[in-house]
C-alpha positions as CSV (number, residue, x, y, z in Angstrom):
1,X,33.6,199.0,85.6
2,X,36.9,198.9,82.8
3,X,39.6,198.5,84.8
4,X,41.6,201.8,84.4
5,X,44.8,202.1,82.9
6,X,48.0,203.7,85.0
7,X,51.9,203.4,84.7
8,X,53.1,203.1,87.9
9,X,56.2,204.8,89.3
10,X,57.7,202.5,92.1
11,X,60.4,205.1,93.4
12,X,57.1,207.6,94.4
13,X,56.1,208.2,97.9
14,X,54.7,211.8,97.9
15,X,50.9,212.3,99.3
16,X,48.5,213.6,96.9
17,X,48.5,217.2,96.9
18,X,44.3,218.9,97.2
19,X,45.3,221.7,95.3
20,X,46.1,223.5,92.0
21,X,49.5,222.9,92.5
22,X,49.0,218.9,91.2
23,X,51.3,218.9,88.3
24,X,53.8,220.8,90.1
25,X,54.2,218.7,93.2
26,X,54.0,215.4,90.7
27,X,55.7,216.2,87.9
28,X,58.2,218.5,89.0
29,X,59.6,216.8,91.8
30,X,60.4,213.7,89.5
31,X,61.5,215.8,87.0
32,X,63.5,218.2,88.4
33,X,66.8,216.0,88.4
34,X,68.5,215.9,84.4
35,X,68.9,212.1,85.0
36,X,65.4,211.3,85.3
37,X,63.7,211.3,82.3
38,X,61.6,208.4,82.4
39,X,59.6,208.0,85.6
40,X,56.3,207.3,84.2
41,X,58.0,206.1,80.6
42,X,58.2,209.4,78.7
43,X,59.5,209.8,76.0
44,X,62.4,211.5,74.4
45,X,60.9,214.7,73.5
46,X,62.1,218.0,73.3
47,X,59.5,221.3,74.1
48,X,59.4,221.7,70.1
49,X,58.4,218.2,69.7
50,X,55.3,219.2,71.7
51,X,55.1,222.3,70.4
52,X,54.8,221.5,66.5
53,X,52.5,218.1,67.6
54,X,50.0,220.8,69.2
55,X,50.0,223.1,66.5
56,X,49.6,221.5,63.6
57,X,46.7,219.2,65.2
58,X,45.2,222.3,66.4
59,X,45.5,224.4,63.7
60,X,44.6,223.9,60.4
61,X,40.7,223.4,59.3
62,X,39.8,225.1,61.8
63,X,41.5,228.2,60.7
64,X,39.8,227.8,57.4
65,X,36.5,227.6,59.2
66,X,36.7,230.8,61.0
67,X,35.5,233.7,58.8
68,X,32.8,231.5,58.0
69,X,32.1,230.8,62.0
70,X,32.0,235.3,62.2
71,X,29.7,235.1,58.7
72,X,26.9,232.7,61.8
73,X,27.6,234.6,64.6
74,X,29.1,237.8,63.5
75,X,31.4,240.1,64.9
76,X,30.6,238.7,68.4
77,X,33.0,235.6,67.2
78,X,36.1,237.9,68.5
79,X,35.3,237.0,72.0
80,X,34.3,233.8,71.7
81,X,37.6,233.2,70.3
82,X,39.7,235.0,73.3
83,X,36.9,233.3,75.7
84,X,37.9,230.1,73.6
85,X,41.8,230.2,73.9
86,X,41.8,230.9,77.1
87,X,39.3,227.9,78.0
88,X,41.1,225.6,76.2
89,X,44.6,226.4,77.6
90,X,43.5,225.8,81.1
91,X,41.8,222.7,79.8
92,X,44.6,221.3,78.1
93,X,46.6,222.0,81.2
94,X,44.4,220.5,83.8
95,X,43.7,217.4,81.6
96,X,47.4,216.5,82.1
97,X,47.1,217.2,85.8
98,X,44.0,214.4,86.0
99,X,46.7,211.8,84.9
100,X,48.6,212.3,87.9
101,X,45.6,212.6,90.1
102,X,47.5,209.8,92.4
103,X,50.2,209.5,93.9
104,X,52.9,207.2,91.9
105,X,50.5,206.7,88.9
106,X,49.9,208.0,85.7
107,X,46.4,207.2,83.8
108,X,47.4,206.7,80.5
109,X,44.2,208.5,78.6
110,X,41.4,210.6,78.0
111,X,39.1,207.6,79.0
112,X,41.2,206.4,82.2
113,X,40.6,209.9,83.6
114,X,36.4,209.6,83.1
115,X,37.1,205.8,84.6
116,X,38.7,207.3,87.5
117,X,36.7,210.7,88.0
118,X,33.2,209.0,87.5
119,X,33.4,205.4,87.0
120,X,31.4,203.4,84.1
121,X,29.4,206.7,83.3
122,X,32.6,208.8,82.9
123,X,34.2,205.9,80.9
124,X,31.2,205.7,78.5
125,X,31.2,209.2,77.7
126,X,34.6,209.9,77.9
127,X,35.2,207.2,75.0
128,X,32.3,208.2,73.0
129,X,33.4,211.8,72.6
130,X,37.0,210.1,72.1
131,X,36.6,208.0,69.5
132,X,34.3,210.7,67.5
133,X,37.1,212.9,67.8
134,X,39.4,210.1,66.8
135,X,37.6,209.1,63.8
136,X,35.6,212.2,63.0
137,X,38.6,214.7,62.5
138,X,40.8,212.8,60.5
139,X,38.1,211.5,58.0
140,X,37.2,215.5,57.7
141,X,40.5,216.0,56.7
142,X,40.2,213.0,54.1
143,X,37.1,215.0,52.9
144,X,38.6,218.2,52.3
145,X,42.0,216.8,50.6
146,X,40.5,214.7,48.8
147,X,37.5,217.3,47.4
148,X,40.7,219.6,47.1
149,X,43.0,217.2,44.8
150,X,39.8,216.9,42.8
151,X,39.5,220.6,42.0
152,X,43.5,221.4,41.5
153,X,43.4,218.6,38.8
154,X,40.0,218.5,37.2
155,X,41.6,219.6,34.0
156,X,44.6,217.1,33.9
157,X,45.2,213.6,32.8
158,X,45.2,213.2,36.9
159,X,41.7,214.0,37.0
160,X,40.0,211.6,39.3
161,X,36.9,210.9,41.4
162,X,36.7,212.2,45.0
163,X,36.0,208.8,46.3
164,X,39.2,207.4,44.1
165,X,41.1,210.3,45.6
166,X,40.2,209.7,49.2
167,X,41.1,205.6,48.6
168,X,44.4,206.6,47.0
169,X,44.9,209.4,50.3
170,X,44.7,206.5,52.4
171,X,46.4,204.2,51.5
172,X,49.8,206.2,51.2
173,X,49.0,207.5,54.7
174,X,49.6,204.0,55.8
175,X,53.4,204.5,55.2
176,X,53.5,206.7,57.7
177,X,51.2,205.3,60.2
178,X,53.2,201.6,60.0
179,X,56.7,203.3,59.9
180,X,56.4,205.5,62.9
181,X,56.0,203.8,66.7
182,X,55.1,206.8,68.4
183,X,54.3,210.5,68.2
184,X,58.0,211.3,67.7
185,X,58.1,209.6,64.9
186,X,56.1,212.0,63.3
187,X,57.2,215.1,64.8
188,X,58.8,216.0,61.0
189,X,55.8,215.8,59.6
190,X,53.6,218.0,62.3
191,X,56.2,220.6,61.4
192,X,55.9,220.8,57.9
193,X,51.8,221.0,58.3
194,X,52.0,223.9,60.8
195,X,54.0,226.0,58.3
196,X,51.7,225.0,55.3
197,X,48.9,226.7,58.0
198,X,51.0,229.8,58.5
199,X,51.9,230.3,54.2
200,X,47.4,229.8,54.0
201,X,46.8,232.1,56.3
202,X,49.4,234.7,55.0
203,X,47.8,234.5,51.6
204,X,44.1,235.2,53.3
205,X,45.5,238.0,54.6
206,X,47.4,239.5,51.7
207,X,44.5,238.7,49.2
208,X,41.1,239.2,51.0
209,X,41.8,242.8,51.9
210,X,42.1,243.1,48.2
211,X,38.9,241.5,47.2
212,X,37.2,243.7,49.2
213,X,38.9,246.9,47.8
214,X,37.8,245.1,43.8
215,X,34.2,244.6,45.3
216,X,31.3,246.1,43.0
217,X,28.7,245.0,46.0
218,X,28.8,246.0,49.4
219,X,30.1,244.3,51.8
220,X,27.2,243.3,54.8
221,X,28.6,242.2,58.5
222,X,26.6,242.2,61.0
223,X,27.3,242.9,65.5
224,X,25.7,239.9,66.8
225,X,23.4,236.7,65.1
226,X,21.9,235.1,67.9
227,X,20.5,232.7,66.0
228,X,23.8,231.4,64.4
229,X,25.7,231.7,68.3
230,X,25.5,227.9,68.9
231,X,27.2,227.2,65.8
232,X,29.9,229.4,65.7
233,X,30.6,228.1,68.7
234,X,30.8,224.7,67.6
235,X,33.0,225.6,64.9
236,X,35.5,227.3,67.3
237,X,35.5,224.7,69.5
238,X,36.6,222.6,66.7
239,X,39.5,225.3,66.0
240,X,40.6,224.1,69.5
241,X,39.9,220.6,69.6
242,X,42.9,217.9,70.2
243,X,42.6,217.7,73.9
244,X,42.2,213.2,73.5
245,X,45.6,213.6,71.5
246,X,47.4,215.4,74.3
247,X,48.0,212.5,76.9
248,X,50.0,211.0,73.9
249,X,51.9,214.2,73.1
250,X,53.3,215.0,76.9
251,X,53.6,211.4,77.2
252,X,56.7,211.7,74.9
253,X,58.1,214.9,76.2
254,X,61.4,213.7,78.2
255,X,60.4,216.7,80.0
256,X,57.0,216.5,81.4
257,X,57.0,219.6,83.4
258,X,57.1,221.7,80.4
259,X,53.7,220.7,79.0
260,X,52.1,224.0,80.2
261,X,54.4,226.1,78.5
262,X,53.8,223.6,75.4
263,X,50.4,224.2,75.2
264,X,50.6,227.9,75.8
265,X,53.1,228.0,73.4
266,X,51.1,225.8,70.8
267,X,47.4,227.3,71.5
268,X,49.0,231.2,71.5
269,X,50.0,230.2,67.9
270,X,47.0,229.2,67.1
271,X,45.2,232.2,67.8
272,X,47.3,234.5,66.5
273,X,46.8,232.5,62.9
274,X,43.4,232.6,63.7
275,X,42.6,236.1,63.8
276,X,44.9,236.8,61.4
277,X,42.4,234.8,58.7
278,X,39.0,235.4,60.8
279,X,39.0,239.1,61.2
280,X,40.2,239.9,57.2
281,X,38.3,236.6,55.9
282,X,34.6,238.2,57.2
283,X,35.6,241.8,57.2
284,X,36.3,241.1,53.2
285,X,33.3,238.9,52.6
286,X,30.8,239.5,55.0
287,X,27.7,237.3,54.8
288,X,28.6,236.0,51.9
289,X,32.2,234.4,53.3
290,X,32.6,230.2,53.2
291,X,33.7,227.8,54.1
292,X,36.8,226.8,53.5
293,X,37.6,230.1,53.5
294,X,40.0,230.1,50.2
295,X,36.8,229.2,48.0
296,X,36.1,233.1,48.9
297,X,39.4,234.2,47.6
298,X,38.6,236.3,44.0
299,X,41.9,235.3,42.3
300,X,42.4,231.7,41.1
301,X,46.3,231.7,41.9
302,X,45.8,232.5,45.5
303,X,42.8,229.8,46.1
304,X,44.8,227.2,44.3
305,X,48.1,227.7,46.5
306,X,46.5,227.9,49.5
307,X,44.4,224.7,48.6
308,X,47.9,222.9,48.1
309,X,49.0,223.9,50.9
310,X,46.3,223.2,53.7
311,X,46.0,219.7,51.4
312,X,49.4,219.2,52.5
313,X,48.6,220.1,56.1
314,X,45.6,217.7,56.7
315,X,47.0,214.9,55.3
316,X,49.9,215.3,57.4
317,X,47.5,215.8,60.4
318,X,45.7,212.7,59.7
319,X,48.7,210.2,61.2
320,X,48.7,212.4,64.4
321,X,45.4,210.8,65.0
322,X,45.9,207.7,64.0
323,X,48.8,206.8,65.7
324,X,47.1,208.2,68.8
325,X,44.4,206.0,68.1
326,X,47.0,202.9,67.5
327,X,48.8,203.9,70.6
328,X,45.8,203.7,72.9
329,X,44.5,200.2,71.3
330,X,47.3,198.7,71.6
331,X,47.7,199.5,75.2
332,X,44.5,198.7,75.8
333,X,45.1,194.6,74.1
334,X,48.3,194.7,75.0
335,X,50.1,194.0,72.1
336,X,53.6,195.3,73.2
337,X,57.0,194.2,71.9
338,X,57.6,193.0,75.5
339,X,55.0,190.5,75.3
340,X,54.7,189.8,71.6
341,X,58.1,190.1,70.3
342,X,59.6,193.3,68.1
343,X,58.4,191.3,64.6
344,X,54.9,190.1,66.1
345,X,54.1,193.4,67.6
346,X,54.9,195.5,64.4
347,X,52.3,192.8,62.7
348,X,49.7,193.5,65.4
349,X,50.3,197.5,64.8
350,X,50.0,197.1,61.1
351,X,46.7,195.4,61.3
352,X,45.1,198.3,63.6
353,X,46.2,200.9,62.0
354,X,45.2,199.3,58.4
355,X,41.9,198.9,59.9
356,X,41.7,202.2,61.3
357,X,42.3,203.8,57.9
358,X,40.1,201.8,56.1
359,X,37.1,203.0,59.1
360,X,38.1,206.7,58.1
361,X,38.3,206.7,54.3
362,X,34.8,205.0,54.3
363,X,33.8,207.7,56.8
364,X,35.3,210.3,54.2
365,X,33.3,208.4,51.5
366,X,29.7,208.3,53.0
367,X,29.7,212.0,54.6
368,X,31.2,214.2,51.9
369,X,29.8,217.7,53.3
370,X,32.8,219.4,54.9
371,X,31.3,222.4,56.7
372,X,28.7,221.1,58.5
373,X,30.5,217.8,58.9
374,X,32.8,220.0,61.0
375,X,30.2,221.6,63.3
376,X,29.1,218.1,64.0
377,X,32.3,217.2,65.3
378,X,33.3,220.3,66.7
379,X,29.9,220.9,68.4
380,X,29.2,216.9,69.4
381,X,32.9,216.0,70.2
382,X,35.0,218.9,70.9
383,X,32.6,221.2,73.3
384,X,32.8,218.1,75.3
385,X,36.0,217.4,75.3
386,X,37.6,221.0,75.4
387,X,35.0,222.7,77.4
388,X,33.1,220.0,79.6
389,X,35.1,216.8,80.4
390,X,38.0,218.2,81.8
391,X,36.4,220.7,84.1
392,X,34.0,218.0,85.6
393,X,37.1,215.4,85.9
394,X,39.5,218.1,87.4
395,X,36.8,219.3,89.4
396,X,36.0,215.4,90.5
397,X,39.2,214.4,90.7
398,X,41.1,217.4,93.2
399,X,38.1,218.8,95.0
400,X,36.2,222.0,94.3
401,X,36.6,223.6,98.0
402,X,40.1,223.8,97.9
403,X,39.6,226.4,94.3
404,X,39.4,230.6,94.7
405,X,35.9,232.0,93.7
406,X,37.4,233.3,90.8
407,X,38.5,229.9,89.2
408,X,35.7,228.3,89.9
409,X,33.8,231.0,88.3
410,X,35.8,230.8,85.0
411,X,35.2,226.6,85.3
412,X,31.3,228.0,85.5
413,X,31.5,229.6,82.3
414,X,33.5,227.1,80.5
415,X,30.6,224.9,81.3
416,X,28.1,226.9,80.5
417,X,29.4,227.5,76.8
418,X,30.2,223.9,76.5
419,X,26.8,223.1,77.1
420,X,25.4,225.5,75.0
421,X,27.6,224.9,72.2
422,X,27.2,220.8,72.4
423,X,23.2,221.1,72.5
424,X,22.2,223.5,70.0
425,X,25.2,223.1,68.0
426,X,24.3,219.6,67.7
427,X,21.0,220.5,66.9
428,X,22.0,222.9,64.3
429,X,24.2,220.4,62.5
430,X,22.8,217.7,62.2
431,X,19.4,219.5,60.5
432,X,22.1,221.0,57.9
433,X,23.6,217.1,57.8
434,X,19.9,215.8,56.7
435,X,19.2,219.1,54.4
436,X,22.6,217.8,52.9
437,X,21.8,214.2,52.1
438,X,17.8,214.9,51.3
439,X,19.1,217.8,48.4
């Protein structure tokens, strides 16, 4: 069994509560006191470090997604999205209460908390899901900013080959990803992407509306498509994926305790963007909506901004991940500046996150099919590790007797529409994968 990964607080003696209250009686209590701030080695972190980090991992393709995710499931999509955010907000705030499952520890990661809920089976699935997530959401971003810089410049002396484009893409995201240490290091650039997701989404709702007013055909939605509910349900699970990035991001809050009010904060902001690009996006185009959602948009200036802009947002994403990524690896070897020295640790972080960018730009390379690449992910990777993992950990980890009916009625359905959405989501995507590469 891989031995599992804590950081240990010496100064603790407080018995492990059996109840919902486990971050509270944890994390508060250490806290509480102004001159604590580094119990379990957190970070320096304000609440809109968090805040930002959440967002603009969150958001971003995923909003582009979501008309398209109503066009497969139609109007029905409205309350898988509320069932959705409100899923993946008590998720994200019972995943950080499984890292302080014990007394006086704190497991450092997604996989540490399938290690400690359910030994070697938890650890194997917890890291598979992981490192799909890992890998397959950044290299989706590569896909789409690099298929977007094609298009904005097909025309121009800079006129260049996707595959160039996504080589070039990576390797000036490796500035970033040797500069910066930790998450804080990047909080700037999280920022920056979640208000390029906010101008997109403005411009979708401005210019889809009047589309749809300039439309000679009619416009066809539809109540419910059964047939297409496992996929749109992939897709928004997508929308809501970055619950492996989260240990990271509440790791550097100096302020642990606020996490819940972080993810609140981040996930509510989500939505709202969300809707306000899903519910125009397919009332304006119906059937006939795609995906990204600004290839719908009828007038050239409007597509073209709002490509620069969501190019600017995933490419900023992209070092969220991989310094996520970085930062577990090199706990997991080791390679601290404690052990190796400041110059021989930087070297060791250089090489990992060089080799982890060259992993994602041939990923980017090799599966250029952005829409149903993202069901994959979201369906395969994110059901599990939004709707299922942290339910069955949490569940595992703090008992299920000690829960009111109602909650563990609301962890039922999370399950059940985790399940659903992994399997035939799954299923669906990877036939529309092999229709892809047999065309």
């Amino acid at each position: 069994m891989p031995t599992q990964e804590v950081e240990k607080c010496p100064s603790s003696s407080q018995s492990y509560a059996d109840s919902f209250k486990v971050e509270e009686a944890v994390i508060d209590d250490y806290m509480e006191d102004e001159s604590i701030t580094n119990e379990f080695g957190h970070g320096n972190g304000t609440f809109l470090t968090g805040y930002f980090n959440v967002t603009c991992v969150v958001a971003g393709t995923g909003t582009l997604g979501l008309p398209h995710a109503f066009a497969l499931g139609g109007w029905l999509g409205v309350l898988i999205m509320l069932l959705s955010y409100v899923m993946a907000m008590y998720s994200g705030v019972i995943l950080i209460r499984c890292l302080y499952a014990k007394p006086g520890q704190r497991l450092h990661d997604y996989k540490a908390i399938g290690t400690a809920a359910f030994g070697w089976p938890g650890y194997a699935v917890a890291s598979f899901l992981h490192w799909l997530n890992l890998f397959g959401c950044p290299a989706l971003y590569l896909v789409l900013a690099s298929s977007n810089l094609h298009y904005l410049l097909r025309f121009t002396s800079g006129a260049l080959d996707v595959k160039i484009w996504t080589c070039i893409i990576g390797a000036i995201l490796l500035i970033p990803s040797l500069i910066a240490k930790t998450l804080k290091e990047i909080t700037g650039l999280a920022a920056i992407g979640a208000i390029c997701t906010m101008i997109a989404v403005f411009i979708v709702l401005v210019q889809s509306p009047i589309d749809r007013n300039h439309n000679t055909e009619p416009v066809i939605t539809d109540p419910v498509i059964w047939t297409g509910f496992p996929s749109a349900l992939a897709t928004i699970a997508f929308s809501y994926g970055g619950n492996n990035t989260y240990p990271h991001v509440e790791h550097a809050l100096k302020k642990p305790h606020q996490w819940k009010w972080v993810i609140i904060a981040g996930l509510s902001t989500c939505t709202c963007l969300y809707f306000l690009t899903a519910i125009p996006g397919y009332h304006s185009y119906g059937r006939d909506t795609e995906s990204p959602i600004y290839n719908s948009l009828h007038n050239e200036v409007a597509k073209m901004i709002s490509m620069i802009v969501m190019t600017i947002h995933v490419i900023l994403a992209i070092p969220i991940y991989t310094t996520s990524f970085s930062l577990e690896f090199e706990k997991w070897t080791n390679f601290t500046e404690e052990r190796l020295g400041r110059f021989k640790a930087w070297v060791a972080r250089a090489i990992i996150r060089t080799f982890t960018m060259g992993v994602l730009v041939i990923l980017a390379i090799f599966i250029p099919f952005f829409d149903d690449f993202m069901g994959l992910i979201g369906a395969l990777s994110n059901c599990g590790l939004v709707f299922l993992l942290p339910i069955l950990c949490y569940l595992k980890l703090t008992g299920v007797r000690n829960k009111p009916w109602y909650e563990l009625s609301f962890c039922a359905l999370t399950l059940f529409l985790g399940i659903i959405g992994c399997v035939f989501g799954t299923i669906d995507a990877i036939k529309a994968l092999i229709n892809d590469f047999t065309q």
